[in-house]
C-alpha positions in Angstrom: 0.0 0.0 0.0 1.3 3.1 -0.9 1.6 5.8 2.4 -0.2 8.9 2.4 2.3 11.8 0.7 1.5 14.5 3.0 2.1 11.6 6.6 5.8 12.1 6.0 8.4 14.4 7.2 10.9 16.5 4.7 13.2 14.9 3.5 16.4 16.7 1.8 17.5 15.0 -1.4 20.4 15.3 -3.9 18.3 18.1 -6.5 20.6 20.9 -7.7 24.1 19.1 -7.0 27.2 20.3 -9.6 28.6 17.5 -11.0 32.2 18.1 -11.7 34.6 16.5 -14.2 36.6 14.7 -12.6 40.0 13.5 -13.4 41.4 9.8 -13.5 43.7 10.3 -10.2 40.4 11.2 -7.8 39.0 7.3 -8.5 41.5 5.3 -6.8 38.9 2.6 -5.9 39.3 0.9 -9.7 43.0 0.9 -9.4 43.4 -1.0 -5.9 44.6 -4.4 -5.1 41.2 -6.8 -6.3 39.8 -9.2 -3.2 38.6 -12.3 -3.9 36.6 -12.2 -7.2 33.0 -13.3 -7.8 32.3 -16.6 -9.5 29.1 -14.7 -11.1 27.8 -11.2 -11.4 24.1 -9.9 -11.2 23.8 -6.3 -12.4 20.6 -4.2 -11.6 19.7 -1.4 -13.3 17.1 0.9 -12.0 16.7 2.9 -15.0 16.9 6.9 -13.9 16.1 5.5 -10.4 18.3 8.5 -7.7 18.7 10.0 -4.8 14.9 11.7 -5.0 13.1 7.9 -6.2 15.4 6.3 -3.4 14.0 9.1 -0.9 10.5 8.0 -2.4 11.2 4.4 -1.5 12.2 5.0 2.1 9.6 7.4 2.7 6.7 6.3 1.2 6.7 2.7 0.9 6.8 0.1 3.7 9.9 -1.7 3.4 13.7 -0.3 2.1 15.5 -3.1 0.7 18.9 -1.0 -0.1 19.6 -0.6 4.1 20.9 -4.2 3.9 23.4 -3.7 1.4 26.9 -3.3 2.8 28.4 -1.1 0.5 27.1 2.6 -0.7 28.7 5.0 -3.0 27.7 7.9 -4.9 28.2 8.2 -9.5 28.9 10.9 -11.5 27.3 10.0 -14.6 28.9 12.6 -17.4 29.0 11.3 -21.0 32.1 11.8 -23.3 33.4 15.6 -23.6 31.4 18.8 -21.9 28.2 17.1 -21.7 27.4 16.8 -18.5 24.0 15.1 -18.4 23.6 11.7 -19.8 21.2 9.5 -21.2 20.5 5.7 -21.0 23.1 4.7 -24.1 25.9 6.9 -22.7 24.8 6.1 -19.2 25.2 2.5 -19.3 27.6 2.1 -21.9 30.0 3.4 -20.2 29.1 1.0 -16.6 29.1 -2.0 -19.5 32.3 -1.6 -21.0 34.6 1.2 -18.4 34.8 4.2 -20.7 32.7 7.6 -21.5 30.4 7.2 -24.6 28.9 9.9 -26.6 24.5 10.2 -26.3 23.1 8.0 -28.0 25.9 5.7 -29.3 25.9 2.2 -28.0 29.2 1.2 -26.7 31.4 2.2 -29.1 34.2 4.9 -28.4 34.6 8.6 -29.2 36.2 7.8 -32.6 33.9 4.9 -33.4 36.1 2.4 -32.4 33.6 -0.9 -30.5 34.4 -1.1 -26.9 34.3 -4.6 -25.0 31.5 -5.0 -22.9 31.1 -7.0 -19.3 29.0 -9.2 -21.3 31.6 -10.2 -24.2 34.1 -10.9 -21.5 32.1 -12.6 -19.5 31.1 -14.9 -22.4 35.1 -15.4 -23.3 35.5 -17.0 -20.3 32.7 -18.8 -20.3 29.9 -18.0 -18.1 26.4 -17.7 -19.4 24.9 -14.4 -20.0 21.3 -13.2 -20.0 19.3 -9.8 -20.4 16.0 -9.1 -18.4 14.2 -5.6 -19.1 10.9 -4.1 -18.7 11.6 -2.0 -22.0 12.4 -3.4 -25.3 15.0 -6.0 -25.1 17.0 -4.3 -27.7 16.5 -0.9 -25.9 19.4 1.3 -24.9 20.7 -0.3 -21.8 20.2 -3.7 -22.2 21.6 -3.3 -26.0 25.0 -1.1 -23.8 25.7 -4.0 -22.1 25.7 -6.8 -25.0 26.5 -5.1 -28.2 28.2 -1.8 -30.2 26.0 0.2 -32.2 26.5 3.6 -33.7 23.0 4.9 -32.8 20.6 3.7 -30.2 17.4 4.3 -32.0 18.3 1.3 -34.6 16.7 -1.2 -32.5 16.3 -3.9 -35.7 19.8 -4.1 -36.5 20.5 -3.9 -32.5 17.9 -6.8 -32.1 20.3 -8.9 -34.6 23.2 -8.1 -32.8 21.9 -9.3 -29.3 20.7 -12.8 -30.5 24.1 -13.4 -32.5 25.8 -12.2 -29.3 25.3 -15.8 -28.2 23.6 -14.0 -25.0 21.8 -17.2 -22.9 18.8 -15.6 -22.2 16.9 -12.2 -23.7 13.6 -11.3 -21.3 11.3 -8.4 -21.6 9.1 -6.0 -24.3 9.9 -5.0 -27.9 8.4 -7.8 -30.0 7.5 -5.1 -32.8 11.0 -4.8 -33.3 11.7 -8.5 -34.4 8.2 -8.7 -36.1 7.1 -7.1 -40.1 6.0 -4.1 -40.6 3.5 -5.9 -42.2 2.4 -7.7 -38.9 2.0 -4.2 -37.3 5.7 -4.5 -36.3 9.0 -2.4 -37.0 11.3 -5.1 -38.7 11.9 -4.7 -42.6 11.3 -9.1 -42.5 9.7 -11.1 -40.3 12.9 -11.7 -38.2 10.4 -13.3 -35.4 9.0 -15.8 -37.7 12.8 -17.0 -39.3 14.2 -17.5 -35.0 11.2 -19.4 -35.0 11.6 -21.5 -37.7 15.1 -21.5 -36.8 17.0 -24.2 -34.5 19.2 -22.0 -32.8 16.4 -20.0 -30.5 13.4 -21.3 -28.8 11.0 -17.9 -28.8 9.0 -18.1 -25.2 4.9 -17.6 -25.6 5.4 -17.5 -21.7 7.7 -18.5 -18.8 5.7 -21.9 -18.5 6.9 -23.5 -22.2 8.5 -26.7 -22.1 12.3 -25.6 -22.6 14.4 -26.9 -25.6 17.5 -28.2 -24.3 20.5 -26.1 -25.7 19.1 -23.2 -27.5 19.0 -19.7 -27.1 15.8 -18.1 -25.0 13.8 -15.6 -26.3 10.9 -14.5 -24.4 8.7 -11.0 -26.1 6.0 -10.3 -24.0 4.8 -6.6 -24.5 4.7 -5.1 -28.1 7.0 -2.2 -26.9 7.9 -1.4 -23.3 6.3 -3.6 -20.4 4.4 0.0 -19.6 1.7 -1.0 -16.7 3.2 -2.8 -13.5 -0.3 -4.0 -12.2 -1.0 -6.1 -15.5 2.6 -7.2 -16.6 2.6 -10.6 -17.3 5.6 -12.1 -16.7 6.1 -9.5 -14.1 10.1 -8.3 -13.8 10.6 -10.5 -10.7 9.1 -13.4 -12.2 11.4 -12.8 -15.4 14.5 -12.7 -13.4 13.4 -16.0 -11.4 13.1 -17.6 -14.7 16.7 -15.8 -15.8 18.7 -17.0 -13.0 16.8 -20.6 -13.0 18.4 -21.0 -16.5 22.3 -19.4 -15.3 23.0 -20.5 -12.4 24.1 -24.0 -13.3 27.0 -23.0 -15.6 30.1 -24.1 -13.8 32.0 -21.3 -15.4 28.7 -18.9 -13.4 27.1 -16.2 -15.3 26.8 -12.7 -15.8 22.7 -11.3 -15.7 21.6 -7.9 -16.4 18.6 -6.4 -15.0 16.7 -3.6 -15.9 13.1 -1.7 -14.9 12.3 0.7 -17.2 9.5 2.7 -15.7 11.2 4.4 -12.8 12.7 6.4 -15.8 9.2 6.4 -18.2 7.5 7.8 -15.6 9.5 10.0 -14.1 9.6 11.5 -17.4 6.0 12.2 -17.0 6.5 13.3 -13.5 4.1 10.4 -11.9 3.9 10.5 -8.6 1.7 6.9 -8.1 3.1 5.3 -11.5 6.7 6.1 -10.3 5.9 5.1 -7.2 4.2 1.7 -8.5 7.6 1.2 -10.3 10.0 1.7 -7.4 7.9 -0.7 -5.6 9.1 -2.9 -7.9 12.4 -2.6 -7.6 12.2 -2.9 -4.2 10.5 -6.6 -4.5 12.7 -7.6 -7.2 16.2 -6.1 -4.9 14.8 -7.9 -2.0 14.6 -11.3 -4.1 18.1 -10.1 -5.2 19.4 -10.0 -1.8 18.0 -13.1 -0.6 19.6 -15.1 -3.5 22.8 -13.0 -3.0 23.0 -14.2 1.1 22.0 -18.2 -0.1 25.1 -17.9 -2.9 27.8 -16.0 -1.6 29.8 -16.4 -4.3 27.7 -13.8 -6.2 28.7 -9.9 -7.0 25.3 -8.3 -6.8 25.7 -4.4 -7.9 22.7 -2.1 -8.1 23.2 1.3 -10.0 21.0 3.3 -12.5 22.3 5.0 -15.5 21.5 8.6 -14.3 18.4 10.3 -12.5 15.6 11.5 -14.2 13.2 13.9 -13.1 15.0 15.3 -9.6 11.8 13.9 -7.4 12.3 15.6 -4.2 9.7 16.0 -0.9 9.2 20.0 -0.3 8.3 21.3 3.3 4.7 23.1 2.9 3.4 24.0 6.0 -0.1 22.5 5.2 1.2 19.1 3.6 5.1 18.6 5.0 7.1 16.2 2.5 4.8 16.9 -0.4 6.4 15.1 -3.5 7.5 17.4 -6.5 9.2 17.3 -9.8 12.3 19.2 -10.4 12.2 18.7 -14.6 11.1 16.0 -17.4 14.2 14.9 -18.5 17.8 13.2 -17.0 19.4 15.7 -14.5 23.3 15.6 -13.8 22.7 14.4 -10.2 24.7 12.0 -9.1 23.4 8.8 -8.2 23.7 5.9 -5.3 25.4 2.5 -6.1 24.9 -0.3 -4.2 27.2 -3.5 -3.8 27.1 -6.7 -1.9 29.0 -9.8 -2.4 33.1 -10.6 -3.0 34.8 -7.6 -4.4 31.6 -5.3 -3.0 34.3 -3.2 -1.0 35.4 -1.7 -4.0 32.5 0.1 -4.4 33.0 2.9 -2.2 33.1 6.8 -1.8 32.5 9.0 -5.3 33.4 7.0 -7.9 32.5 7.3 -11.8 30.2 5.1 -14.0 33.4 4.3 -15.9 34.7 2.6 -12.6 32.2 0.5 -12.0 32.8 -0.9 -15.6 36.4 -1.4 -14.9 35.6 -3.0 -11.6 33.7 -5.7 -12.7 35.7 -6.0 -16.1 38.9 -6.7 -13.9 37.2 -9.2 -12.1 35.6 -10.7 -15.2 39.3 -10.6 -17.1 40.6 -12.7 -14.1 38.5 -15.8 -15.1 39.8 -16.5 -18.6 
């Protein structure tokens, strides 16, 4: 049950911080002796999810997950050069492969060159590798983490990349991007119809189909973006059950991205209840998270969005203390909270850099070839 906005004190959130470009020399954290490395990684994503939704979440809902994580630091989030707000390519480009992106391109350098990504590592050495997203599977973040791309907005060609990727698992929205434009879809062919014909990928009608021993899962279940909490079917925590039911068995572990979508959607469109909905499931799906992280402690779990979007913050009025508002509609420069649990968790620490969480978990991952 959501708690009555005006029941809650003020509380002071991150709206109007300066972030600053920071050189290389002020993020020691990425450059110090590694503990003992993960076997397998699990990577949240809380898309535009900061300090002001996290405020939300401790304020106005009934149980904060992120108190039992052990580690807390605080992101910059700058793209490449004197931008200094991000968006969700840039964002989590750079925490895929260690490096600043331009807007808009997906993992690929300033020059155009393709930058490895967690994922591609993670598959060199073995481990299985799966995407779960509310939005379309071959949307910006998940595509940051698996893939190059010049331009975000190509989602077709994207879509191709992903499933030659050799990624394990692929959960979430966007079936009008692998299906014709002449079935209502985006695709040029009808890419959905040729997996399906195919060998190679077993395309999910739901998270109950007898599985196909050795072939790629594909599982589309929302036209576009997975856009209503209440009605999603699979809902995200029941996607990432199914996701690390499929991993965890790989002897070489795995390496799972996680993403919800709406906390940035809506914040967009400065909902208070929709966002609210949406944190809420972040919390139940970071709870779950935590729970399977304490039962296998060989597991890095890291929880981080992209950037903020939105700058949600409670205001004092004198008639309704801790009434939410909206700062904007779009991404703000805010920095945002990382969380980390797990071996190699205490790395995480202090202000850091999206590119440092990148290089953290690509260190660890380069360790297991």
């Amino acid at each position: 049950m959501f708690k009555s906005f005006g029941s809650r004190v003020l509380a002071l959130t991150a709206v109007g911080i300066v972030v600053i470009l920071f050189s290389r020399d002020l993020f020691p954290a990425a450059e110090e002796g590694l503990p003992d490395r993960p076997v397998s990684i699990i990577f949240f994503l809380p898309d535009g999810m900061g300090i002001g939704q996290h405020s939300m979440a401790y304020y106005l809902t009934d149980d904060y997950p992120f108190a039992r994580f052990g580690q807390v630091a605080l992101m910059t989030t700058h793209p490449h050069r004197r931008d200094r707000v991000t968006e969700s390519a840039s964002g989590a480009g750079s925490l895929a492969t260690g490096e600043k992106i331009r807007r808009r391109v997906i993992s690929m350098s300033p020059e155009g060159k393709p930058l490895e990504t967690v994922m591609e590592v993670a598959r060199a050495a073995g481990m299985a590798t799966g995407v779960v997203t509310t939005a379309n599977v071959s949307d910006a973040s998940p595509a940051a983490f698996s893939v190059q791309h010049p331009s975000r907005y190509e989602q077709t060609a994207i879509a191709r990349k992903m499933i030659r990727s050799g990624l394990n698992v692929m959960l979430g929205g966007g079936r009008k991007v692998f299906l014709s434009k002449r079935d209502g879809g985006e695709n040029d062919s009808d890419y959905l119809g040729q997996l399906e014909r195919g060998d190679a990928v077993q395309v999910l009608a739901s998270l109950q189909d007898p599985l196909q021993p050795s072939r790629q899962i594909l599982g589309l279940f929302d036209m576009g973006e997975m856009e209503d909490v209440a009605r999603r079917n699979p809902t995200l925590l029941e996607m990432t059950q199914f996701a690390l039911d499929r991993l965890e068995d790989d002897p070489d572990g795995f390496f799972l991205f996680i993403e919800e979508e709406l906390t940035d959607s809506h914040s967009h469109n400065n909902l208070d209840a929709a966002t609210l909905e949406a944190v809420q499931a972040v919390n139940r799906v970071t709870r779950y998270l935590l729970d399977y992280q304490a039962a296998h402690p060989e597991v890095l779990l890291v929880v981080a969005p992209d950037h903020e979007t939105g700058g949600w913050f409670l205001e004092e009025k004198r008639d309704n203390p801790g009434r939410p508002k909206w700062a904007t509609g779009s991404h703000t420069g805010n920095m945002v909270p990382v969380f980390a649990i797990g071996p190699g968790s205490g790395l995480f620490k202090g202000i850091i850099d999206n590119t440092d969480v990148g290089k953290i978990m690509l260190k660890y991952l380069r360790q297991k070839k």
